[in-house]
C-alpha positions in Angstrom: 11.3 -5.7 -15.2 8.6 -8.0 -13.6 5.3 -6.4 -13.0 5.4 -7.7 -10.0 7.5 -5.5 -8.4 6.3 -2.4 -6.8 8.2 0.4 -6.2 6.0 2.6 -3.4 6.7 4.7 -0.6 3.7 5.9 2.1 3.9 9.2 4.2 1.3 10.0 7.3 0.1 13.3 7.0 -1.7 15.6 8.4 -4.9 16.8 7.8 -3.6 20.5 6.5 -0.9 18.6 4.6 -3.3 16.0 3.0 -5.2 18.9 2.0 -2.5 20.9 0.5 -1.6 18.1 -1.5 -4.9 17.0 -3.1 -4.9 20.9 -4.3 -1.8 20.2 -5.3 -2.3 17.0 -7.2 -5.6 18.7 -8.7 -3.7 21.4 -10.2 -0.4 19.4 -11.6 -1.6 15.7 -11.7 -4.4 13.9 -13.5 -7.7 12.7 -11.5 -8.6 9.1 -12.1 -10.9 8.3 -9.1 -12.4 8.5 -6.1 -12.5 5.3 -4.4 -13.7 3.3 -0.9 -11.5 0.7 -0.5 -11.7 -2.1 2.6 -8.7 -4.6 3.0 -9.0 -7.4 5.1 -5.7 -8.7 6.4 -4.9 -12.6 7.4 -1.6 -14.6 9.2 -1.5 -18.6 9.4 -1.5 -19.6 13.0 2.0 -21.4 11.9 3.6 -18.4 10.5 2.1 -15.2 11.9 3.8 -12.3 10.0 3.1 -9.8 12.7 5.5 -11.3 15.4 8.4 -9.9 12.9 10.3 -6.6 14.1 9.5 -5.8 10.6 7.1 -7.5 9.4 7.8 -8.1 5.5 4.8 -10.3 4.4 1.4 -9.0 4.0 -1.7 -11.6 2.5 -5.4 -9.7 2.0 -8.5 -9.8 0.5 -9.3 -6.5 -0.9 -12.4 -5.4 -1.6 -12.3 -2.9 -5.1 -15.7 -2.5 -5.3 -17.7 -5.2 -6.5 -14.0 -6.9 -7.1 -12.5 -9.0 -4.8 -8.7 -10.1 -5.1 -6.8 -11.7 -3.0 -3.3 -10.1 -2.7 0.2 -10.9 -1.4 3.2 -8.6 -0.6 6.4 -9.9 -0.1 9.1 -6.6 1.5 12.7 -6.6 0.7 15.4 -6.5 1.8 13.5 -9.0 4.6 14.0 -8.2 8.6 15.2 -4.5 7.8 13.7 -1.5 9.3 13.8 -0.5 5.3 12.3 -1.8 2.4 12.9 -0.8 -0.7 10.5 -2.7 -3.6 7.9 -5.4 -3.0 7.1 -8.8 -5.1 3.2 -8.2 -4.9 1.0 -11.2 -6.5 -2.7 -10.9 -7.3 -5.8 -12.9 -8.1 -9.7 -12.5 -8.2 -11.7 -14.3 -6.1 -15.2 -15.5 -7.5 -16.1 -17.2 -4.1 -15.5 -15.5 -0.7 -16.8 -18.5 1.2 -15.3 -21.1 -0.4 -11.5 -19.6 0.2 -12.5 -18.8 3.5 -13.5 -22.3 4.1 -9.8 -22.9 2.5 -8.5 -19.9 5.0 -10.2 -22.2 8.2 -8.5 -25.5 7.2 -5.1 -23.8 6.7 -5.2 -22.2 10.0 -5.3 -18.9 8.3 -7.4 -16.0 10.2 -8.3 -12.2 9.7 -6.7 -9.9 12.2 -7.3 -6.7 10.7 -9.9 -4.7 8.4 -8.4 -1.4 6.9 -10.9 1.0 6.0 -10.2 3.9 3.6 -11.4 6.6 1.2 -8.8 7.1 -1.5 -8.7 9.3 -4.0 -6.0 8.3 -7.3 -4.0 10.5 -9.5 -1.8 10.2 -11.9 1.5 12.4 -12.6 4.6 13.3 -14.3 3.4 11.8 -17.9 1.9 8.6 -16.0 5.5 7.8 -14.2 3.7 7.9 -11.0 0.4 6.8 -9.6 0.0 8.9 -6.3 -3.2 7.9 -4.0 -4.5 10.3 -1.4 -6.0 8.0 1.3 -8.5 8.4 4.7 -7.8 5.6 6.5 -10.5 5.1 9.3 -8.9 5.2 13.0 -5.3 5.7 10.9 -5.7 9.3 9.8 -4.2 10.6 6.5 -1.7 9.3 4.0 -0.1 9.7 0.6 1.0 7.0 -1.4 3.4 7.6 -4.2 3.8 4.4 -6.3 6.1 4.0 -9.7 4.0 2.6 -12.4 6.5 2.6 -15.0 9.8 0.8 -13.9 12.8 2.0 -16.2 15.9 1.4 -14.7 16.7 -0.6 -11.9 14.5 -1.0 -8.1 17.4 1.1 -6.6 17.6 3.8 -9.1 13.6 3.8 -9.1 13.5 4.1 -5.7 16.4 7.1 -5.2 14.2 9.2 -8.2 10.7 8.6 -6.3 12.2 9.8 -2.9 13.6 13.2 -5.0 9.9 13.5 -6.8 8.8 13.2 -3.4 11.4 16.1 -2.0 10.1 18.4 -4.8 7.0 18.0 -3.8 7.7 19.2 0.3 7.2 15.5 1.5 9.2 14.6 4.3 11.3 11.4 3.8 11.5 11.1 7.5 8.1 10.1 7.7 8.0 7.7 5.6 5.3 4.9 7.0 7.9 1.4 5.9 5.2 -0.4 8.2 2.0 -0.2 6.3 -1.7 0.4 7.7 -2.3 -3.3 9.1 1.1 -3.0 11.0 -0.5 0.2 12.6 -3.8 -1.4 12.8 -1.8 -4.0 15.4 0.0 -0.9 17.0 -3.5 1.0 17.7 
């Protein structure tokens, strides 16, 4: 399996329910961090992701500290109300200004900054990576990511919706949008 494929799925919640699960994850997962994480998002003037029913492309900069990467998501299957995986690519970036100098001659512009406070776990044996975030003007979200792929993106997928069943999550409210799609919506 590629490790570029992520295998993720992001409920809203509310406050009670955020707070029930991070006593939760406390008690049964494993604590890796507390982290403040800022995500700047960007379209092309050419090819503005956003106009999309679904949008299914997603390009960053993420801040991860004193870290910056730049970071694309690609959704499949594209143009459906439900995705199931994500092709995600990565690279650091050791100079902001000259890749937003690059950004400005490709016609590429910022349209959203995502603020949030996130707080990491890990859980069953390392299988899952689950991230508690408070996401200014957003509210409250769990993220429950696969971190190690063993069968196929299908099977993956139907075994981290029943890990997320046991755990009282409704499926219903799955987010299949992500934060800068609500950032537009706000």
């Amino acid at each position: 399996m590629s490790s570029d494929i992520e295998i993720e799925i992001k409920i809203k919640l509310t406050k009670e329910k955020f707070n029930e699960m991070k006593r939760y994850f406390e008690d049964n997962g494993k604590f890796i961090k507390n982290v403040e994480q800022k995500d700047e998002y960007f379209i092309n003037k050419f090819e503005d992701f956003t106009k999309e029913k679904y949008p299914y492309k997603w390009l960053s900069i993420r801040e991860r500290g004193d870290k910056k990467i730049l970071n694309y998501k690609h959704f499949y299957p594209e143009k459906e109300e439900v995705h199931t995986y994500c092709e995600e690519y990565e690279v650091n970036i050791d100079n902001t200004d000259k890749l937003n100098k690059i950004f400005q001659e490709l016609n590429i512009y910022s349209f959203a900054l995502i603020h949030k406070f996130r707080s990491v776990y890990m859980y069953k044996n390392d299988k899952y990576e689950v991230s508690l975030d408070e996401v200014g003007n957003l509210g409250y979200f769990i993220e429950i990511e696969v971190k190690k792929i063993e069968s196929s993106y299908e099977e993956e997928r139907k075994l981290l919706d029943l890990e997320a069943e046991n755990i009282n999550l409704n499926l219903d409210d799955i987010d299949q949008r992500g934060y800068p799609f609500h950032f537009i919506k706000n």
